[in-house]
Steps between C-alpha positions, in 0.01 A plus 500: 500500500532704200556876601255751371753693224596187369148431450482854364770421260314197311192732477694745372675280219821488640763229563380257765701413793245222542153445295167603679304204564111483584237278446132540686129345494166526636415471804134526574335121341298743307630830403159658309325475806450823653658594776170737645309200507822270654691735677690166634677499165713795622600347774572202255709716264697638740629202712554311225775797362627459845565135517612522115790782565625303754511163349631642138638828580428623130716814382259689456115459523107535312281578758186263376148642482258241605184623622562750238417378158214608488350858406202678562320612230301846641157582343527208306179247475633294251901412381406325214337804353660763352274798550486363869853500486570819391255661758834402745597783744855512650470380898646720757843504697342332839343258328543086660702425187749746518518543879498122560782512278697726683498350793561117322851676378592667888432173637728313202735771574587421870555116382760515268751630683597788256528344173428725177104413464285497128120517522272299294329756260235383203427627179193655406420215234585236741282680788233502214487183395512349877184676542366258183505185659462286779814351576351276730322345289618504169884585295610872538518495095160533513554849609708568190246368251244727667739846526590406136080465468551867604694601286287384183215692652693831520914580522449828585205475781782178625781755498296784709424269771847330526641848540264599789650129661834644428409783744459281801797262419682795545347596808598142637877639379474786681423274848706257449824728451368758779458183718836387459583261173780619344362467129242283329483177316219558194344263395386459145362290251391489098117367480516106426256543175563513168331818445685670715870379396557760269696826501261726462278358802849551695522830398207655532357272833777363684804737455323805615353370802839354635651805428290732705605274783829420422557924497359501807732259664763661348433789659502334836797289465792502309536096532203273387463192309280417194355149548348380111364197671471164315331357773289145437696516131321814395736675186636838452598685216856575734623721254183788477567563859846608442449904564352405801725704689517325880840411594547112527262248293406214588308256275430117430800365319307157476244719306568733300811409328758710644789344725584757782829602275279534191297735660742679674615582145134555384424762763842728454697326736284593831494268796326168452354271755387192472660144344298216707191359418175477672347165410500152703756381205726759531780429674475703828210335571589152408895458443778392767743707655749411207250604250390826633795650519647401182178695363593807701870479383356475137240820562800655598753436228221590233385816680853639607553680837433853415143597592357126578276429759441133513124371584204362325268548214286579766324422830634171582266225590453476932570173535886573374729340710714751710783324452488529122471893521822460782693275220445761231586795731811324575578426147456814329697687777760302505565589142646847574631467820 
């Protein structure tokens, strides 16, 4: 097992004695639904961290959220109305959602025997743009065509409310670090709609609501991850998130056109994580033994051993063979031992 300051030392940039490994999925069949109305899933969430640490015995760990996706939107009748939306008022610190949420991480806590621990945090856009659609029933993109439906009604009513989200997202950082993760993963995402890929919709909507949280976390941690999720092929302008300043980056290399060297370089030569992909064709879903590792040995040689942390794009399908996260494991560490 990797000891803690080596750990510290690939989080901190330095030479690596051996190269942080970690990979992690869901574990709840659903993760939107809510976890006041299932309270099983926490039960589910838990356990399934359990039986995952022992059979992988990751370097590190993301404590997953499910049960938590979604957000209650207080004095609000209707989300898909802005002067609804912007009648939002901030919910208080014993609400379910953030005390259900401390006790999710405790619980995740006693299971994984130690291990440095990430919680799941989401953006304000992406909480927004949940809120647009049913995902049980129809594509989450839906949600961005409607926040970017927003947006063309008013940018500045769009960027009042997401800041009054930003104030509870950083209540949930607040509980997660007082319960016990060591820093947060966050979560973000550009809006998948034409009218919103554009700098100055980045500028004025996106950037400022990520930044109120990502000062917050900050100011609870001094180690935390930026997540610019490419999840289900969604694209990111990689390079306007580069004064994002959280400590190691993490983003779909399958995506957005960066190999995890390439943006190592793009982002000032702060820790990257990241190299596999996510998809059923990728090869740690689908190759052999043979072909996994050679992947991991290439990730490697690109990337360098200086501040890389070898996982995925991002949450790994949860039908991935253990073995296949055991055979990259094995690979990559064997590279600097």
């Amino acid at each position: 097992m990797m000891s803690r300051e080596e750990l510290l030392n690939a989080f901190e940039n330095k030479d690596e004695q051996e190269i942080p490994v970690s990979f992690w999925h869901h574990y709840a069949k659903d993760e939107f639904v809510p976890a006041n109305e299932h309270p099983e899933i926490t039960g589910i969430n838990v356990e399934g961290h359990a039986k995952y640490i022992d059979d992988v015995n990751p370097d590190f760990v993301k404590l997953m959220t499910d049960g938590y996706f979604q957000y209650d939107f207080q004095n609000v009748t209707n989300v898909h109305d802005l002067h609804s939306l912007i009648q939002l008022t901030n919910i208080p610190n014993d609400y379910w959602w953030l005390k259900g949420q401390r006790d999710l991480i405790k619980k995740q806590k006693n299971v994984i025997h130690g291990k440095y621990s990430f919680y799941n945090v989401f953006s304000p856009v992406t909480i927004l743009k949940w809120a647009l659609v049913d995902e049980t029933k129809e594509p989450l993109t839906n949600g961005d065509k409607r926040f970017a439906d927003l947006y063309a009604q008013s940018p500045e009513l769009l960027h009042d409310v997401l800041k009054k989200i930003a104030g509870d997202i950083n209540k949930q950082v607040d509980a997660a670090i007082d319960a016990g993760a060591d820093g947060i993963y966050y979560s973000t995402q550009s809006i998948q709609d034409d009218r919103a890929d554009n700098k100055d919709f980045f500028d004025y909507i996106q950037k400022p609501a990520d930044f109120s949280v990502i000062n917050e976390i900050n100011r609870k941690a001094p180690i935390n991850i930026l997540h610019v999720c490419g999840f289900d092929q969604a694209k990111n302008h990689l390079e306007w998130y580069t004064d994002y300043q959280l400590q190691i980056i993490n983003w779909s290399t399958h995506v957005d056109g960066y190999t995890l060297g390439e943006g190592k370089k793009l982002f000032g030569d702060r820790v990257v994580l990241g190299g596999f992909g996510i998809t059923e064709q990728d090869v740690l879903y689908s190759g052999t033994k043979q072909e996994i590792q050679k992947e991991a040995q290439r990730i490697v040689s690109e990337a360098g051993t200086k501040g890389v942390l070898i996982g995925a794009d991002c949450t790994i399908k949860r039908d991935t063979p253990i073995e296949h996260i055991k055979w990259a494991q094995e690979a990559v560490h064997a590279l600097t031992k």
